[in-house]
Phi, psi and omega in degrees: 000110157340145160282341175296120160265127154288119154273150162258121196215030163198117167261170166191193232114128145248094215232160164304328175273012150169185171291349198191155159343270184308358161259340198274281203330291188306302186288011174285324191270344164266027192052035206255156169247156199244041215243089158256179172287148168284148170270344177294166151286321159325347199277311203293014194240346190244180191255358160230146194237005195238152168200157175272073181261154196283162187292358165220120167315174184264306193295338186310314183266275220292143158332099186318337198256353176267359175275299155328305189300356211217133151301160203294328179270355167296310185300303173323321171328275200303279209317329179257008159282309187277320147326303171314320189299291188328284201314335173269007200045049150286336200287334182268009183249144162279155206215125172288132175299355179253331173249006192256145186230164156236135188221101183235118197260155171199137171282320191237358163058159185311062165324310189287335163306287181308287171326331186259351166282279176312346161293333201260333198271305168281347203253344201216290182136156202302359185271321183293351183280143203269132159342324171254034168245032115283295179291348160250001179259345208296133182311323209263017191281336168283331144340284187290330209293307207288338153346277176334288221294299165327314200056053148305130164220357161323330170136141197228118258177130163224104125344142191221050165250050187038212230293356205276338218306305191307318193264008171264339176296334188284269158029282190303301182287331140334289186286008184276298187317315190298328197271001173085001177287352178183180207231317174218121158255125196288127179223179177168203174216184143201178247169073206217036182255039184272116177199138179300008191259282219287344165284310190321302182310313191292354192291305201265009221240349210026050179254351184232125171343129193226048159294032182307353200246014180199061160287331148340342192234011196260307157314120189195060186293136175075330147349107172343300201298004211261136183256017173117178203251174194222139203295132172214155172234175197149175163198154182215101207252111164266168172225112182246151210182125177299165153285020186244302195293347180264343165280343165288322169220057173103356226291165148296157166209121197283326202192159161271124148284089194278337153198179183219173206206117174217120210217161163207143180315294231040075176223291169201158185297003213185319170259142134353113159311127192284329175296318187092027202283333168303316195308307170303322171283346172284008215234320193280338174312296188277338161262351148317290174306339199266340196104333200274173177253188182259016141336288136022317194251125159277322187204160182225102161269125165301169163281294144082046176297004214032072197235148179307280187317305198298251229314299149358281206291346196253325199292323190307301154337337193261314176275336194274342191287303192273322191075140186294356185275292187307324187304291170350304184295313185291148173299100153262140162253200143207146173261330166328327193279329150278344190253003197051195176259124137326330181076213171298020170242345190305286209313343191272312209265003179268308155320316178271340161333282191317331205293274178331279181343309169297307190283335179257332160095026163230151178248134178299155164298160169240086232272157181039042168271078179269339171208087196284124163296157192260103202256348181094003163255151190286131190241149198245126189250005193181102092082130183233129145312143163236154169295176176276183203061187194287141190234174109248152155245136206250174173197122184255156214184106145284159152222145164314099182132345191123009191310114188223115156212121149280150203251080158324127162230130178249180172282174198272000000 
């Protein structure tokens, strides 16, 4: 294990419970939810009508002509980029361009660009298809854009591992510092996939709640009642900084990232090891790199989709990671339960949860825990203190195909 410590010194976010950091965290801590009815007319043709879209449009914040230029998960992308640059006072610092990188994950990349190009392509003919549409469906276009916006030149990254992608960028951007290639890196997710194609494929897929007539109340992990997860979108951006750089010039600081844990099932394309055995091993991996034991770990947001089976398979994981003594002690949430699932953004938009969790010493709730299955572990049903000292925390990320990564986090 590299001797480089990762700091965390800048967040951002656009999420369903809000516009920015400081609106998402509180209502992440007020239990509040961001799970509404779609509003399209396409909606009213599927069997599920509710998803989590974010709670400010993008075009609302961005330049129209630079907003145009960019799919929708690009546009979220920059808005919680820039917000993160800022918030870390880097946009007022100098900074080499050459030590600076980005690793920004999307599980499905500009889907709405592509279908909607192709929609113009049979209905209109191949002269109406836009010109910028390969540089705004490309998976890695939020990757380069915020790159541009920035002046990356360390190497700019998109990780692709379905929902684990936002926490392989953390992953990623850890091992670029550790590995001496770069001094600060921008890692996150995005997420722009509330669309009739991609709700529909999930639909035959039995995976998502179809609770239309209460969405507020349809996420609902580790709940008896809970039917599968509900579609959500967003983006979420950290600023990771070696601890020479950041101390050199001054930084604020939220956490250490201290290790990551990245494993894959081989098991099935679409289900979960019932045992949990990758999970578990992404989970002792990252407190391996990290130093830590698992005593150590206070608290945990799960990955935690609200699904009969993932959600089993992740507390088992959890415990066989830890030992049953060490589980017992820790705090687990899902934020999942107000934000709905992100997809290649959850890990990221999870992360700076946990990020928040440490520096402020609270763990958010875990909403429409009504008749909670008994999984041994403690689940927080209402915003938990955490103690004072050195702290750690995990933050888990699954994916479609076997994806499996934990996030170490220690307190600053």
């Amino acid at each position: 294990m590299s001797a480089t410590r990762v700091l965390v010194t800048g967040l951002g976010t656009t999420s369903p419970v809000g516009g920015d950091v400081p609106t998402t965290w509180a209502a992440l801590l007020a239990g509040q939810s961001g799970v509404r009815p779609i509003k399209h007319e396409w909606a009213e043709q599927l069997p599920t009508q509710i998803a989590a879209e974010v709670a400010v449009d993008p075009t609302d914040v961005l330049e129209r002509v630079k907003a145009r230029r960019l799919d929708r998960s690009g546009q979220l992308a920059l808005v919680a980029a820039l917000e993160a640059w800022a918030d870390s006072g880097l946009a007022d610092a100098e900074v080499d361009a050459e030590r600076l990188g980005v690793a920004m994950a999307s599980g499905i990349g500009g889907v709405q660009t592509l279908l909607t190009n192709y929609d113009a392509l049979k209905e209109k003919g191949p002269r109406r298809v836009s010109p910028l549409a390969i540089p705004m469906l490309m998976p890695n276009s939020p990757a380069a854009n915020i790159g541009l916006a920035i002046g990356a030149k360390a190497g700019v990254h998109t990780p692709v591992s379905a929902c684990a992608s936002g926490n392989e960028a953390i992953a990623l951007g850890i091992d670029m510092i550790r590995l001496g290639r770069a001094d600060v890196v921008v890692v996150g997710g995005t997420e722009a996939a509330v669309h009739p194609l991609p709700m529909a494929a999930f639909g035959p897929m039995l995976a998502r709640s179809k609770r239309n007539d209460a969405p507020e109340k349809a996420s609902r992990p580790w709940d008896k009642g809970r039917d599968g997860f509900v579609l959500g979108e967003g983006a979420a951006v950290l600023v990771l900084e070696s601890e020479e750089h950041a101390k050199a010039r001054g930084a604020k600081v939220y956490a250490e990232a201290a290790g990551a844990g990245v494993t894959a099932d081989s098991h099935d394309i679409a289900q979960p090891d019932p045992a949990g055995l990758g999970a578990t091993r992404a989970m002792k991996v990252a407190l391996r790199e990290a130093g830590l034991e698992p005593s150590d770990v206070a608290h945990i947001n799960a990955h935690a989709t609200s699904t009969p089976q993932g959600d089993v398979a992740e507390a088992l994981a959890i415990r066989n990671a830890l030992g049953e003594k060490a589980a017992e002690d820790l705090v687990l949430t899902s934020t999942k339960s107000m934000t709905g699932h992100l997809l290649g953004a959850a890990g990221a938009l999870e992360s700076l949860a946990v990020v928040l969790a440490l520096k402020d010493r609270v763990v958010p709730p875990t909403v429409n825990l009504e008749d909670p299955e008994d999984i041994g572990l403690d689940v927080a049903a209402e915003k938990r203190s955490l103690p004072e000292g050195d702290l750690a925390a995990l933050n888990n990320s699954f994916g479609f195909g076997g994806h499996n990564v934990a996030i170490a986090f220690r307190s600053a």
